[in-house]
N, CA, C and O atoms as a MOPAC input file, in Angstrom:
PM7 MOZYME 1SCF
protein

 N      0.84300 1    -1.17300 1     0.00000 1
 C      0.00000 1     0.00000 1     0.00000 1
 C      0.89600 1     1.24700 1     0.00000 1
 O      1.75200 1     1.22500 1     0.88400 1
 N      0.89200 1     2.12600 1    -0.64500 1
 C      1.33200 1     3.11000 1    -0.68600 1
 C      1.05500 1     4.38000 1     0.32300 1
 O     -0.11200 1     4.57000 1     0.66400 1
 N      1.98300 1     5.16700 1     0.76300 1
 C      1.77500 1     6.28500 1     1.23800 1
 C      0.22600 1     7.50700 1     1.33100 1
 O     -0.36200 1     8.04400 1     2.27000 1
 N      0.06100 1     7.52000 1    -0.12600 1
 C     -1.47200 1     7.93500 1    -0.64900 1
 C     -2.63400 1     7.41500 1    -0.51100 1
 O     -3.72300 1     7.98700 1    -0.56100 1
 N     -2.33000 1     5.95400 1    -0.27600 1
 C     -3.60600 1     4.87300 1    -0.13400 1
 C     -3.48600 1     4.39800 1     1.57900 1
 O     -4.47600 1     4.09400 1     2.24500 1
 N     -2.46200 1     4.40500 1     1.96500 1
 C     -2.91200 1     4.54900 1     3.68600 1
 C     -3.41000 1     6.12300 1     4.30900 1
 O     -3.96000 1     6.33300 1     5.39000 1
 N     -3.07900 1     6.98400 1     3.40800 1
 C     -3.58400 1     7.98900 1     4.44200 1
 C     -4.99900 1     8.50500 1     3.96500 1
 O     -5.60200 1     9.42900 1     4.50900 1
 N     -5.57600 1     7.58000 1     2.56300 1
 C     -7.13400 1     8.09800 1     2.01800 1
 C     -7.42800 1     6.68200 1     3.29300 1
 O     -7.91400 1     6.77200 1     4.42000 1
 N     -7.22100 1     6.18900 1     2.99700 1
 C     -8.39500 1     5.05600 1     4.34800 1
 C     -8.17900 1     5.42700 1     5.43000 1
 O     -9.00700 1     5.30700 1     6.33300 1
 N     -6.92800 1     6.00400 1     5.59800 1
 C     -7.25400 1     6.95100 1     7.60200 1
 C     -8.14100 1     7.82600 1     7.40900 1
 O     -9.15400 1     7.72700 1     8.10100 1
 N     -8.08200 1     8.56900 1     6.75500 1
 C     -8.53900 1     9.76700 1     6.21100 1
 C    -10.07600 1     9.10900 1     6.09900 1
 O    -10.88000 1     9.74100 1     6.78500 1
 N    -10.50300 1     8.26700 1     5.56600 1
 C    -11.76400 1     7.82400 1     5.44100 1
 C    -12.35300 1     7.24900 1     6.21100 1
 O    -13.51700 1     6.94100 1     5.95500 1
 N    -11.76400 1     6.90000 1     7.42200 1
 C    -12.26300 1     5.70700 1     8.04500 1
 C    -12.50600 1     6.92200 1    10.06600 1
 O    -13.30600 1     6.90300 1    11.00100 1
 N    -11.20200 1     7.75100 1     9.68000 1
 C    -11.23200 1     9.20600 1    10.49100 1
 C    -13.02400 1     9.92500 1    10.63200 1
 O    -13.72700 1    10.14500 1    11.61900 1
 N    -13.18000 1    10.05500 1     9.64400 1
 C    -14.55200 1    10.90200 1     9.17400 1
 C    -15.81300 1     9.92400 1     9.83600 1
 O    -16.76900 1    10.35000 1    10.48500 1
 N    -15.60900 1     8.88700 1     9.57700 1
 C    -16.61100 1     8.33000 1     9.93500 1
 C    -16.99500 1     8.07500 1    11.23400 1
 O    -18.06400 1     8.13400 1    11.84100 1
 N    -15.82300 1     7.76500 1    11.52100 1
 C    -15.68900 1     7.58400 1    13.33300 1
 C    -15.80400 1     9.14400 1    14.07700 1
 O    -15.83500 1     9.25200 1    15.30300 1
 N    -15.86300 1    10.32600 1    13.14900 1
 C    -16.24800 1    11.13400 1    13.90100 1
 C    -17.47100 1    11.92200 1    13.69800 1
 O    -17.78800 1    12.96500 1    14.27000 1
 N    -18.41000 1    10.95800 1    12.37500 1
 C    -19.71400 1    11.44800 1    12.45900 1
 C    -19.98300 1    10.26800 1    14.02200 1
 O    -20.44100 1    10.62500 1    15.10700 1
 N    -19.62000 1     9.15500 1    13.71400 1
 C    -20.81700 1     8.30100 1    14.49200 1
 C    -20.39100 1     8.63200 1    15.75900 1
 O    -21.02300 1     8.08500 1    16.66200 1
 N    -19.28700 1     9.54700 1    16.16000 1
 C    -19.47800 1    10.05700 1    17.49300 1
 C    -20.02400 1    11.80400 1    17.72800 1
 O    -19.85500 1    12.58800 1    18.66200 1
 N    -20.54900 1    11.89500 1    16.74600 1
 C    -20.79400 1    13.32600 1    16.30700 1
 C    -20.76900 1    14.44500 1    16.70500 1
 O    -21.53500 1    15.33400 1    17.07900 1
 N    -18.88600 1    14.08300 1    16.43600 1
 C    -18.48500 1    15.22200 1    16.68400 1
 C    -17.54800 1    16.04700 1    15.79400 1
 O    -16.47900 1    16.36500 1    16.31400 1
 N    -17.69900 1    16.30600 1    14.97200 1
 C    -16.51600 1    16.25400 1    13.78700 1
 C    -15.30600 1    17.30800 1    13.86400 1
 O    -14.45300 1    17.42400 1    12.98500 1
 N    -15.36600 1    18.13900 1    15.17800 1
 C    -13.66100 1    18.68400 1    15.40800 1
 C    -13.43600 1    18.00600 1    16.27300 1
 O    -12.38300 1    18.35100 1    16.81000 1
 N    -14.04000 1    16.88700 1    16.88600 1
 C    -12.61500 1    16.35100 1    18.15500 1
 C    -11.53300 1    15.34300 1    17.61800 1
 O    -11.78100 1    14.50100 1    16.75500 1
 N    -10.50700 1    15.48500 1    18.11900 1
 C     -9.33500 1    14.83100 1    17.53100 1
 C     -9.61000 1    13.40600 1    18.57000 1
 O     -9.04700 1    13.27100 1    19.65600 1
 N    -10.50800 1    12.48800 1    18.03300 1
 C    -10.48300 1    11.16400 1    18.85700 1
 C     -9.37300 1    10.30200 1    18.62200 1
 O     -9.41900 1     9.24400 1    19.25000 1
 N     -8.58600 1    10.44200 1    18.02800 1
 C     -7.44500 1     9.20700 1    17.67500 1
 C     -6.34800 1     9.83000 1    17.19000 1
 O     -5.95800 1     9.35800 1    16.12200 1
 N     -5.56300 1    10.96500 1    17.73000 1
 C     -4.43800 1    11.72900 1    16.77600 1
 C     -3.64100 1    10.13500 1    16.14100 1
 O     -3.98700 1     9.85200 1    14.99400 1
 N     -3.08700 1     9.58600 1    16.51700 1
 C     -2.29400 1     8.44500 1    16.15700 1
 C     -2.81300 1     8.60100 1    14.25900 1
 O     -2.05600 1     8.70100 1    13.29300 1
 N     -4.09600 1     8.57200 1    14.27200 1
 C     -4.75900 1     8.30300 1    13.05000 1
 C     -3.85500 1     9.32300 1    11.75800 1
 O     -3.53600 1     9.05100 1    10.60100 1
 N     -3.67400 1    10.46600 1    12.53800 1
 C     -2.72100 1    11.28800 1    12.10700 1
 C     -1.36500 1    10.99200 1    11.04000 1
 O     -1.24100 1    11.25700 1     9.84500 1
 N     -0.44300 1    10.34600 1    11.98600 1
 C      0.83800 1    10.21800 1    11.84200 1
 C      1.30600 1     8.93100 1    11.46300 1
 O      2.48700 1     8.70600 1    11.20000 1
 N      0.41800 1     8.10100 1    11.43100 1
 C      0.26200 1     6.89700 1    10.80100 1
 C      0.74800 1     6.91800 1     9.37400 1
 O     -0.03500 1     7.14400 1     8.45200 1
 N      2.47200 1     6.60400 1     9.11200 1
 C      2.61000 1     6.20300 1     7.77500 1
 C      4.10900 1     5.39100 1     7.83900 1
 O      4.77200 1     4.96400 1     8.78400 1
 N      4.28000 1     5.39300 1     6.60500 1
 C      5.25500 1     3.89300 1     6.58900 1
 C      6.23300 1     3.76700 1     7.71000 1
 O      6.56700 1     4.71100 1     8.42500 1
 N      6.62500 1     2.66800 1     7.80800 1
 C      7.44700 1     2.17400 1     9.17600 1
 C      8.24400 1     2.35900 1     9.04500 1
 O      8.55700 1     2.06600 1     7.89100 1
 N      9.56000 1     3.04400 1     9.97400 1
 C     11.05000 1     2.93000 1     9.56300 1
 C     11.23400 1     4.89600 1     9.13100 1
 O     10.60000 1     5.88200 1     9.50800 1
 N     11.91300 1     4.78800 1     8.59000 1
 C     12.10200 1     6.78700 1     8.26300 1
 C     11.25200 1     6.82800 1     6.74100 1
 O     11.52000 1     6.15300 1     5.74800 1
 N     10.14300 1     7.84500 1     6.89700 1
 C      9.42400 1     8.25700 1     5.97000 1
 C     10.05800 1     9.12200 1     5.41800 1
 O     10.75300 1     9.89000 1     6.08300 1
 N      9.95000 1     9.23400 1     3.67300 1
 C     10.55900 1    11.24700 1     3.20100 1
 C      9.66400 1    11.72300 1     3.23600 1
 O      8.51200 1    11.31300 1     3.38200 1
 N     10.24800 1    13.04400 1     3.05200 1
 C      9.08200 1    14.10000 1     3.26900 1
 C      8.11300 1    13.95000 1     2.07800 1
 O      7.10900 1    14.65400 1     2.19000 1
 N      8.18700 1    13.15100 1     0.89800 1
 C      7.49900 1    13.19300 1     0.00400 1
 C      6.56500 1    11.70700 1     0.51000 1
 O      5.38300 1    11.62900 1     0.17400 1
 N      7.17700 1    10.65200 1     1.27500 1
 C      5.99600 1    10.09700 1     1.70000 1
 C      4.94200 1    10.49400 1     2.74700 1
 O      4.08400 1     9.63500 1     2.95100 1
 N      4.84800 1    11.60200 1     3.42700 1
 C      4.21600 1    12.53700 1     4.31100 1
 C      3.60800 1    12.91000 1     3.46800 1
 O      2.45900 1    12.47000 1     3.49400 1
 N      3.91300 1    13.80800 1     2.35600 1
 C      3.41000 1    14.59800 1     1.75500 1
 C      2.13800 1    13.70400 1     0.66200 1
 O      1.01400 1    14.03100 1     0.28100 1
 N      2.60400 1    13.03500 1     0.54100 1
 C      1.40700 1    11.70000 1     0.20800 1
 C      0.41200 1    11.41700 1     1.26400 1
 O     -0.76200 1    11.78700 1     1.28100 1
 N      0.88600 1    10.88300 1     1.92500 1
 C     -0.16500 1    10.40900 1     3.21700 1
 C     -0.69400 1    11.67200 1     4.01400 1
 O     -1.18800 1    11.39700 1     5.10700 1
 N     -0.67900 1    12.77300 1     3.71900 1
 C     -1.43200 1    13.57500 1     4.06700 1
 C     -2.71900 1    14.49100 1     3.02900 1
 O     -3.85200 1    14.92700 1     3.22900 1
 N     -1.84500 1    14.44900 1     1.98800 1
 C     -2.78200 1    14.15900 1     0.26300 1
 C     -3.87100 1    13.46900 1     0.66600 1
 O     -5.02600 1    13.84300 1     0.87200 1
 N     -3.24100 1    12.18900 1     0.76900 1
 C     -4.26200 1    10.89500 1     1.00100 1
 C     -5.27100 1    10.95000 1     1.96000 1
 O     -6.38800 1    10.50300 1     1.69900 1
 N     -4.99900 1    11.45900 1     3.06800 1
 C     -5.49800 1    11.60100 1     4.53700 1
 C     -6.97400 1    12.60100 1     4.01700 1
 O     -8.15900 1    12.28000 1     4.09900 1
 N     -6.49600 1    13.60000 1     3.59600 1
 C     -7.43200 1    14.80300 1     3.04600 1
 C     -8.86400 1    14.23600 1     1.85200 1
 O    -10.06300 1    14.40100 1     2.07800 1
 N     -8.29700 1    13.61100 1     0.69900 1
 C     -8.97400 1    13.17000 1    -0.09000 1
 C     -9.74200 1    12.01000 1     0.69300 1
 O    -10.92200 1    11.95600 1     0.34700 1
 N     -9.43300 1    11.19900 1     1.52300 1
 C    -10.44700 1    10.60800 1     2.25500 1
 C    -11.48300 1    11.21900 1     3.01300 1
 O    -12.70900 1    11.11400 1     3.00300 1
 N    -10.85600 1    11.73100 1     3.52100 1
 C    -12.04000 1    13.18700 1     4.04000 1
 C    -13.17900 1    13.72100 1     2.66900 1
 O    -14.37700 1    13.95800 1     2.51300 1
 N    -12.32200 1    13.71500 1     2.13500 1
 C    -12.98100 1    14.51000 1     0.89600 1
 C    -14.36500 1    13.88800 1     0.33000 1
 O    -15.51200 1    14.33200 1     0.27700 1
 N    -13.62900 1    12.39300 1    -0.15900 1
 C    -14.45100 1    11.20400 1    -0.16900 1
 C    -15.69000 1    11.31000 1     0.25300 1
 O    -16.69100 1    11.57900 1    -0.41100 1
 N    -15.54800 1    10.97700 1     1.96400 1
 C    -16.42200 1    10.72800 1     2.92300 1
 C    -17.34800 1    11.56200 1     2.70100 1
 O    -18.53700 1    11.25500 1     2.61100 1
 N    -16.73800 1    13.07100 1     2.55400 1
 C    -17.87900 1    13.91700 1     2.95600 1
 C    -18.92600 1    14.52500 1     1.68700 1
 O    -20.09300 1    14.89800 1     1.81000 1
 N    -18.36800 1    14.49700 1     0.86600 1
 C    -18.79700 1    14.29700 1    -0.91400 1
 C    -19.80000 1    13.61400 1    -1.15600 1
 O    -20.63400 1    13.98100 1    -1.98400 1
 N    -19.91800 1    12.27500 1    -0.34100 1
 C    -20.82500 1    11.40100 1    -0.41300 1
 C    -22.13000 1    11.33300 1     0.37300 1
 O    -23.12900 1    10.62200 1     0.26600 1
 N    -21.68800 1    12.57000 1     1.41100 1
 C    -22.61300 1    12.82900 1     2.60300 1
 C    -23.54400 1    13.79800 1     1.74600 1
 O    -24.52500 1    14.33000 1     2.26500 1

């Protein structure tokens, strides 16, 4: 899985868990955050997984 594709399913899976606690600014899980490859990330895999993170959001809420 790539950098872009773990942080759209945090990113997607983020949103949801904070309608069904409905609350959508509380930070229930920062971890959900910083969650990306194991070992030393580059800044261009951050910069992916936060891409990713966003467009899951995006996703989620697009569909709402």
């Amino acid at each position: 899985m790539t950098p872009y594709e773990r942080g759209h399913a945090a990113g997607y899976a983020e949103a949801i868990e904070r309608e069904r606690l409905g609350d959508a600014t509380a930070d229930t899980d920062p971890s959900t955050w910083f969650t990306t490859t194991p070992g030393d990330p580059t800044d261009a895999d951050l910069a992916e997984y936060e891409r990713g993170w966003t467009a899951g959001w995006t996703e989620y809420l697009t569909a709402r």
